[in-house]
SEFIFI-370626 format. One record per residue (C-alpha): residue in one letter; chain; x, y, z. Coordinates in nm, 2 decimals, decimal comma. Layout:
N
resn  chain  u  v  w
a  A  X  Y  Z
...
***
This chain:
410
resn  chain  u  v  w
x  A  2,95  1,84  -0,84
x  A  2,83  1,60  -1,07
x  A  2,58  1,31  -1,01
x  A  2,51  1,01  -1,22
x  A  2,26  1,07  -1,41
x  A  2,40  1,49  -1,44
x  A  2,51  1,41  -1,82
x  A  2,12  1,29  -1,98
x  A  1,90  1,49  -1,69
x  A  1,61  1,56  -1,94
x  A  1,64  1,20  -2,10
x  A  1,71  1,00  -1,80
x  A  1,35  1,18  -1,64
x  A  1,15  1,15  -1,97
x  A  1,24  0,71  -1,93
x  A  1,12  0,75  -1,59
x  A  0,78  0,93  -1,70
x  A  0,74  0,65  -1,99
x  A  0,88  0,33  -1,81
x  A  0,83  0,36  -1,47
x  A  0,62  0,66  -1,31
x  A  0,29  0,59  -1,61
x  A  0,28  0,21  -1,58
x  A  0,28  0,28  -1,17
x  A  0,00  0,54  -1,17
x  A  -0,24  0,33  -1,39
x  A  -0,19  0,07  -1,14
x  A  -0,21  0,24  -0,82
x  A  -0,53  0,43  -0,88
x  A  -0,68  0,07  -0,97
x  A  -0,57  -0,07  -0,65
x  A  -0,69  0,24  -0,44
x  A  -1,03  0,20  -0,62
x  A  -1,06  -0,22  -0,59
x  A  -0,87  -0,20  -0,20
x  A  -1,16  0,11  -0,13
x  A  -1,45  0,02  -0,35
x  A  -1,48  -0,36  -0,29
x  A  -1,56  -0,34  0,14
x  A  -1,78  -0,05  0,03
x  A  -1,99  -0,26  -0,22
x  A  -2,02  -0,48  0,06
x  A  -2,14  -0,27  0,32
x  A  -2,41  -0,10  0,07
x  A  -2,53  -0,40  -0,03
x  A  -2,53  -0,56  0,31
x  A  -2,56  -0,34  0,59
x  A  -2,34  -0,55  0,79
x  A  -2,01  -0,50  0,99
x  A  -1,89  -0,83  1,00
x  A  -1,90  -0,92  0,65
x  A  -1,75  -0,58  0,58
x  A  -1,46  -0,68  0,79
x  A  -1,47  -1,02  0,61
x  A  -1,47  -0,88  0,30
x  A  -1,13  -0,70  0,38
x  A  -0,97  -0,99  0,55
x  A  -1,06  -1,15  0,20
x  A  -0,85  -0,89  0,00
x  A  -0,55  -0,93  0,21
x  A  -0,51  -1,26  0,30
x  A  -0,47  -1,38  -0,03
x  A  -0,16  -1,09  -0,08
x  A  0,01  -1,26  0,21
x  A  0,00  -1,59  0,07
x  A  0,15  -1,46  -0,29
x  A  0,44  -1,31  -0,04
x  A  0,55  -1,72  -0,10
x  A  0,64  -1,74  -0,49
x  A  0,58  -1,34  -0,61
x  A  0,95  -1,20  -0,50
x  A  1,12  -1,53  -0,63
x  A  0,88  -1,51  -0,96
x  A  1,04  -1,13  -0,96
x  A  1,36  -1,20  -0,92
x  A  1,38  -1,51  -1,22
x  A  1,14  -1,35  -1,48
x  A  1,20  -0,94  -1,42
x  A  0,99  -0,68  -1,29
x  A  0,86  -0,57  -1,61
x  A  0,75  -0,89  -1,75
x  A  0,51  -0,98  -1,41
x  A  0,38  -0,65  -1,37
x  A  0,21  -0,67  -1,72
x  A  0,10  -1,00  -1,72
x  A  -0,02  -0,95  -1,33
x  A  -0,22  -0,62  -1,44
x  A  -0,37  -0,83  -1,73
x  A  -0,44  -1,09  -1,48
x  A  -0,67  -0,87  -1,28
x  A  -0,82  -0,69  -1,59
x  A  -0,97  -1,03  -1,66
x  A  -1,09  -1,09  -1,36
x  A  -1,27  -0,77  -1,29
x  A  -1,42  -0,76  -1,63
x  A  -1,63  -1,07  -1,55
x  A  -1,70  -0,93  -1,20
x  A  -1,83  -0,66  -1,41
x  A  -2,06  -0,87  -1,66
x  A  -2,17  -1,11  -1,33
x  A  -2,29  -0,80  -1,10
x  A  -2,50  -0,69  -1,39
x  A  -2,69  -0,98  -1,47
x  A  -2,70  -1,08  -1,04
x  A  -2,71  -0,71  -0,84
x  A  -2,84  -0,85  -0,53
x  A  -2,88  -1,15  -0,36
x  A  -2,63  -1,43  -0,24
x  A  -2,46  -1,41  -0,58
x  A  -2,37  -1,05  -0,56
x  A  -2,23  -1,11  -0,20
x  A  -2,03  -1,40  -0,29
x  A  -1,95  -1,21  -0,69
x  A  -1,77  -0,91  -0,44
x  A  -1,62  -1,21  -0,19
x  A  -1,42  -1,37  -0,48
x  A  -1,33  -1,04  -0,61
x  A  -1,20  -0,95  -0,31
x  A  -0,99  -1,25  -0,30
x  A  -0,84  -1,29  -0,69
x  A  -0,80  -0,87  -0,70
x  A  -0,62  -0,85  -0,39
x  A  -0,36  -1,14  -0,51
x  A  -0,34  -0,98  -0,84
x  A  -0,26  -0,66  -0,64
x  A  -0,02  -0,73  -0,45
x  A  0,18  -0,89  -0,74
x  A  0,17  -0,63  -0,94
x  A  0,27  -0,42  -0,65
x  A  0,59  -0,63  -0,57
x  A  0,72  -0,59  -0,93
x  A  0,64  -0,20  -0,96
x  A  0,83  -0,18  -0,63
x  A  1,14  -0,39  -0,76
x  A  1,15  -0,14  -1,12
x  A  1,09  0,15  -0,93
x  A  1,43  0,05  -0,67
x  A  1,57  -0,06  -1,03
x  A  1,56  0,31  -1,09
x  A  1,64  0,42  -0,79
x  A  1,95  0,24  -0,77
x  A  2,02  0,41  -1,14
x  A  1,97  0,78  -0,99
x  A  2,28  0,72  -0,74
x  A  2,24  0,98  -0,49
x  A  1,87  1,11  -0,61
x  A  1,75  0,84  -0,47
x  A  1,53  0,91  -0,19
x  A  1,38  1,20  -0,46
x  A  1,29  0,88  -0,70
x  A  1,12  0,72  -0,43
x  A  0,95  1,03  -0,33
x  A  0,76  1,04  -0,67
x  A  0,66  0,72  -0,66
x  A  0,54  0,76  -0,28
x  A  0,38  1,09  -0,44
x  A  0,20  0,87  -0,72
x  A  0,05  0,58  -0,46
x  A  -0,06  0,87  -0,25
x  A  -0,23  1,05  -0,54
x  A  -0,43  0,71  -0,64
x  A  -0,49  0,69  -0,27
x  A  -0,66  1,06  -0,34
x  A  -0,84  1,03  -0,62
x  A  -0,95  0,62  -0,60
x  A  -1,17  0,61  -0,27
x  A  -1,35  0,95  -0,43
x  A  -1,38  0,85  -0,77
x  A  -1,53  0,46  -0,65
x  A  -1,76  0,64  -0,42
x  A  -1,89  0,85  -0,74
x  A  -1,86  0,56  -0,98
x  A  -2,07  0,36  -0,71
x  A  -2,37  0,58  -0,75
x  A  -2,38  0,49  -1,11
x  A  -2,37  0,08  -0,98
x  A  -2,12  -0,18  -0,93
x  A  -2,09  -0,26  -1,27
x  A  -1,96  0,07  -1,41
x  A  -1,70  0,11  -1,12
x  A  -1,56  -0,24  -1,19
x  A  -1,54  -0,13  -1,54
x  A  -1,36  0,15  -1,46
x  A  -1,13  -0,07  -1,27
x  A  -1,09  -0,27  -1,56
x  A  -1,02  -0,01  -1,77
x  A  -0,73  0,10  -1,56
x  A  -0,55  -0,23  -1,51
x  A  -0,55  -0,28  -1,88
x  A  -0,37  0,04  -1,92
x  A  -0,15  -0,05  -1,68
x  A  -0,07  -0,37  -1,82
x  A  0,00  -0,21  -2,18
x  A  0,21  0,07  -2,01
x  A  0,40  -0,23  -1,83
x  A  0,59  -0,31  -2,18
x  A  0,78  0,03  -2,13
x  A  0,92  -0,08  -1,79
x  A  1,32  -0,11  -1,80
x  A  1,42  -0,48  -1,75
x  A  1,53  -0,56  -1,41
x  A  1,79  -0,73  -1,29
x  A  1,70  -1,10  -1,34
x  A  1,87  -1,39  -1,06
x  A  1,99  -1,69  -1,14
x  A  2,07  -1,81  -0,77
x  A  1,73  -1,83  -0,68
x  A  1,64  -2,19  -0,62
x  A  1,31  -2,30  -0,87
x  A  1,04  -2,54  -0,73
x  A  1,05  -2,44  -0,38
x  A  0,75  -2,17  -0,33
x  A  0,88  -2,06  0,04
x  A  1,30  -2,02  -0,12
x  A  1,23  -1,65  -0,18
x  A  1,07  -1,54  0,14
x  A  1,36  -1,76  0,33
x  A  1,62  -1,55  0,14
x  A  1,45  -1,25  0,21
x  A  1,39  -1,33  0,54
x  A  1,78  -1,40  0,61
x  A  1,87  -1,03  0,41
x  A  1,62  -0,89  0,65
x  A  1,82  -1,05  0,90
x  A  2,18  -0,93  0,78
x  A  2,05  -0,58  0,76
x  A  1,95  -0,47  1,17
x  A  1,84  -0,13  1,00
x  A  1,61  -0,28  0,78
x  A  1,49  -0,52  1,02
x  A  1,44  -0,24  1,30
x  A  1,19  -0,02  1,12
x  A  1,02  -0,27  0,92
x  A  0,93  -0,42  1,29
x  A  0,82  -0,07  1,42
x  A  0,58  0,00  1,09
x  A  0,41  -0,36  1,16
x  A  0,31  -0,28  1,44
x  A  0,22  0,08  1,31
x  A  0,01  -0,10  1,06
x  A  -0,22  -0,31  1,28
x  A  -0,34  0,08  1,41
x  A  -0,39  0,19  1,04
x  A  -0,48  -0,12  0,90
x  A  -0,81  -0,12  1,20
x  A  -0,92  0,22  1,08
x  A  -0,91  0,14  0,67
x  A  -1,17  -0,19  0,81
x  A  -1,35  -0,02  1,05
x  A  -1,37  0,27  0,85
x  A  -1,69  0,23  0,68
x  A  -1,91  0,09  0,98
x  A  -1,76  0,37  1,21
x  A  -1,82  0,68  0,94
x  A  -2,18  0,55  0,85
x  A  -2,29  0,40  1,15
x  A  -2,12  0,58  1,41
x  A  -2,10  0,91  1,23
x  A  -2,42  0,87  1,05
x  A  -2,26  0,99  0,72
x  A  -2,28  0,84  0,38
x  A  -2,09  0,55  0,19
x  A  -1,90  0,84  0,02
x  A  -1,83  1,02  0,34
x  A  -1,62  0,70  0,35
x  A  -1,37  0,77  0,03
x  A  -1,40  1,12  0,15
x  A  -1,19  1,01  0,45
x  A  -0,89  0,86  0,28
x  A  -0,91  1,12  0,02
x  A  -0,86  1,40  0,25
x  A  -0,55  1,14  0,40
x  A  -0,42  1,10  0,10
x  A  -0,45  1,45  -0,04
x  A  -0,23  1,53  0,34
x  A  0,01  1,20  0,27
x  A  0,11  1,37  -0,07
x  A  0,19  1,73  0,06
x  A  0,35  1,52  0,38
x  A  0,60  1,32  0,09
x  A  0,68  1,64  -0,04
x  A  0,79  1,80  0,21
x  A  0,98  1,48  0,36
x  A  1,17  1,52  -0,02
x  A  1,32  1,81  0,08
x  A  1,40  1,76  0,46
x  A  1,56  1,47  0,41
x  A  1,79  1,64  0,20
x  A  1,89  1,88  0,53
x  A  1,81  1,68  0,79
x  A  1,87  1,31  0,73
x  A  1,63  1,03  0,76
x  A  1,66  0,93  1,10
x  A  1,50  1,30  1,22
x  A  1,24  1,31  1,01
x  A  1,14  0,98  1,07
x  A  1,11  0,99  1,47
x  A  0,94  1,35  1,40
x  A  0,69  1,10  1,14
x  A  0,65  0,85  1,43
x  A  0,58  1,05  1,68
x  A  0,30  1,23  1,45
x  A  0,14  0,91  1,39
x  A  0,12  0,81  1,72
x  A  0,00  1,10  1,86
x  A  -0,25  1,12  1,57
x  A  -0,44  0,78  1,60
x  A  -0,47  0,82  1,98
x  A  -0,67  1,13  1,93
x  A  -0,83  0,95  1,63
x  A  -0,98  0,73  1,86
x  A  -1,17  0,97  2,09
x  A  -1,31  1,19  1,74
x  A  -1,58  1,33  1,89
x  A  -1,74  1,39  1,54
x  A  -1,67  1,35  1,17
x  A  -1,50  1,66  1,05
x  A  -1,23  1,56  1,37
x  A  -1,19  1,24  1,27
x  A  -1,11  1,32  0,92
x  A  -0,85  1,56  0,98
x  A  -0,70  1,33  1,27
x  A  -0,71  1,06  1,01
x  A  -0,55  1,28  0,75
x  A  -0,28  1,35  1,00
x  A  -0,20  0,99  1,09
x  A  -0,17  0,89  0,72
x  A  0,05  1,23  0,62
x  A  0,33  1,09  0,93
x  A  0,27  0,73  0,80
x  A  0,34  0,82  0,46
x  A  0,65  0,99  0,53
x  A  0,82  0,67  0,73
x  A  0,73  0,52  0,41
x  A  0,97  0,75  0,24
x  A  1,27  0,68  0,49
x  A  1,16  0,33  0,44
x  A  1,17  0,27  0,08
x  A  1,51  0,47  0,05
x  A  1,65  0,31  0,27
x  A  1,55  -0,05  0,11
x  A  1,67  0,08  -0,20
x  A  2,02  0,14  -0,02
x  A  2,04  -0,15  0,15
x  A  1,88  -0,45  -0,08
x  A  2,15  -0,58  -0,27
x  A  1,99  -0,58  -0,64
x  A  2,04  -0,97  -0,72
x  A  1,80  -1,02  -0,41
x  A  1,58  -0,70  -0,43
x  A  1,22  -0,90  -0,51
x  A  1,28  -1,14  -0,26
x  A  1,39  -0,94  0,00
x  A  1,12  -0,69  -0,08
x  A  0,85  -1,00  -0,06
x  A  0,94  -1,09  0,28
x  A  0,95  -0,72  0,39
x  A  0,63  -0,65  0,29
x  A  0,50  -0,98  0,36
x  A  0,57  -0,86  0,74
x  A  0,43  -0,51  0,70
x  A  0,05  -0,68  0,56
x  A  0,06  -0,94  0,87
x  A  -0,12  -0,67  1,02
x  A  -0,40  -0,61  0,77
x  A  -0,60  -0,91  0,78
x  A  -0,56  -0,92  1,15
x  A  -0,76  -0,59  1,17
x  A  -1,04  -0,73  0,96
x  A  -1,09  -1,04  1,14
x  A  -1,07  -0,74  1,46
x  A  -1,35  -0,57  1,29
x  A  -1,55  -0,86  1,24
x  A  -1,57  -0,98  1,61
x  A  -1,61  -0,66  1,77
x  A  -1,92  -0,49  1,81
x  A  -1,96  -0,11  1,65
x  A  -2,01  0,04  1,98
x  A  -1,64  -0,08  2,11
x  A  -1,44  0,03  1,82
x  A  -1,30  0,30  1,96
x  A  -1,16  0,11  2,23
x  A  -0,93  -0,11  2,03
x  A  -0,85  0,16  1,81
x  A  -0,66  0,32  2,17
x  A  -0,57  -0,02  2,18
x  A  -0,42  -0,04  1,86
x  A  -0,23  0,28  1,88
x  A  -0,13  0,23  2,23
x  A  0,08  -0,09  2,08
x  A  0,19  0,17  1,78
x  A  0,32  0,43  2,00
x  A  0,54  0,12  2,18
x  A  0,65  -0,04  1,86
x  A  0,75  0,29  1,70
x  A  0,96  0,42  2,01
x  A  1,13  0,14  2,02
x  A  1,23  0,09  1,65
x  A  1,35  0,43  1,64
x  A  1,55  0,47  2,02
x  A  1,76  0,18  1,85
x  A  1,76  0,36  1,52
x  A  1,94  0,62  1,65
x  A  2,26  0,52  1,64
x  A  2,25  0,37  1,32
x  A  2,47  0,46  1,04
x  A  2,22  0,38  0,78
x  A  2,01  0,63  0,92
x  A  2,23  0,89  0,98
x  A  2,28  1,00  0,60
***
């Protein structure tokens, strides 16, 4: 039997490699290193808990508030022409990070140097993100049945930034801020180049113009429209307020509870996203036998169990491979979800749609960091059970009414 893309296999993959899967890599191992390296800056150079915390409420809050014009801006200008000029954006930006950390390594203007960084690189980010999203369900859409495969790769490439990024910033850190900026730099710049490959997207022309919040309403209402959509994205929110706790508490609870180093720390979510990337793999193939509503209960079911026991670590080497287990189940609901986005998002609406849904899924984020803030080191662990004790809920839920789904059942 034939599929669409059957007749130019070896060209139709080659335009992937160039347009879509390069431009995405360059980008994701910058945001693994800025998302990873930034709180870790601020903890070396501080010592302190809260302002870790702060520091990664900073780099998320601005990403929700670019949730209100980014899909719309998507939509109206094309994916490929706002990922370029975003990565270009945040090239900028780091570069004078760079040249300010130099001349001003310590002191108040370090701290606030890494504060503001947090904030423009984390905007930047996450618009970049949105249009690499939109191209990649572009392409998706264009591969017919292989689609869930297409989104498997580009699961596969976040996860293998997600690898690399934490291990190399922790590396690059021992050099000094400076040079692991640059690095950063370096990287978005490439990405921003690579971004004039990207395929056009489909551009709207419904889209109202002027009104910041008209993208997330119409995404919002497609949300709505689509009970599938709207049923796991409600379940992973709340999945993401237990993940999102452990990225911010992260640091203070491997170097202060663990007593291990700042790049014990990377070490972590390498060794998470070295399991999320054999996890995607495999979900590639079961989802060809199985379907996506089995392996994603199986995926929730893993998580949960996972950031329970995560909670109670009695040492590092436990909590690292607890944490590696959590992320590997996380990472494959994040394969059912993005095929089944790319199903159900009709193309005209995709950025929009895509703005509000993961608008919902980063609620969570900044919530955690203000969490990590206000709570003492010693009772971490306590809202972590917390935390996965509302997971474990959300997750059951979402998928008992899943189940039944027809969506799902393919």
């Amino acid at each position: 039997m034939s599929t669409v893309i059957s007749p130019r296999h070896a060209g139709y993959t080659a335009g992937l490699a160039r347009g879509i899967y390069l431009p995405r890599t360059a980008d994701a191992l910058a945001h693994a290193m800025s998302t990873y390296g930034i709180p870790l800056l601020v903890l070396a150079t501080t010592q302190s808990a809260a302002l870790t915390g702060t520091a990664f409420a900073l780099e998320w809050i601005p990403r929700l508030a670019a949730f209100g014009w980014a899909g719309t801006v998507v939509d109206q200008r094309g994916a490929a022409t706002v990922f370029h000029l975003a990565s270009l954006g945040r090239a900028l930006v780091l570069a004078v990070g760079a040249v300010l950390l130099h001349l001003h390594p310590t002191g108040h203007a370090a701290g606030l140097t890494l504060m503001v960084l947090a904030v423009t690189t984390g905007m930047l980010t996450e618009v970049s993100y949105i249009a690499a999203e939109t191209a990649g369900a572009d392409a998706g859409r264009r591969a017919g049945a292989r689609a869930h495969r297409v989104q498997a790769v580009l699961l596969g490439i976040d996860q293998t930034a997600t690898l690399a990024g934490p291990a190399l910033a922790g590396v690059l850190l021992l050099a000094g801020p400076p040079v692991m900026l640059a690095v950063v730099t370096v990287l978005s710049l490439l990405a921003a180049l690579l971004a004039l490959r990207t395929p056009p997207s489909h551009v709207a022309t419904g889209t109202p113009k002027g009104k910041p919040g008209a993208g997330l309403v119409t995404g919002w209402r497609t949300i709505r429209s689509l009970p599938a959509l709207g049923w796991l994205v409600t379940g992973l929110s709340l999945s993401n307020l237990a993940t999102g706790f452990l990225q911010a508490a992260g640091p203070v609870i491997v170097v202060q509870h663990y007593e291990q180093s700042t790049t014990a720390v990377g070490l972590v979510w390498s060794a998470a996203a070295a399991a999320t990337l054999l996890a995607v793999t495999l979900c590639r193939f079961l989802l060809d036998r199985l379907g996506l509503w089995p392996v994603g209960a199986t995926c929730a079911a893993l998580a949960s169990l996972g950031c329970l026991a995560a909670a109670r670590a009695p040492d590092y080497r436990s909590y690292l491979v607890l944490v590696a287990i959590l992320m590997a189940a996380e990472g494959g609901m994040a394969v059912v979800l993005r095929t089944l986005r790319s199903r159900l998002i009709p193309p005209e609406k995709f950025g929009s749609t895509l703005s509000a849904t993961i608008l919902i899924l980063l609620l969570p984020f900044p919530v955690a960091g203000v969490l990590t803030a206000l709570t003492p080191p010693d009772a971490l662990g306590h809202v972590i059970t917390a935390c996965a004790v509302l997971q474990a809920l959300g997750l059951t839920l979402a998928f008992a009414r899943l189940r039944t789904d027809p969506a799902l059942r393919t």
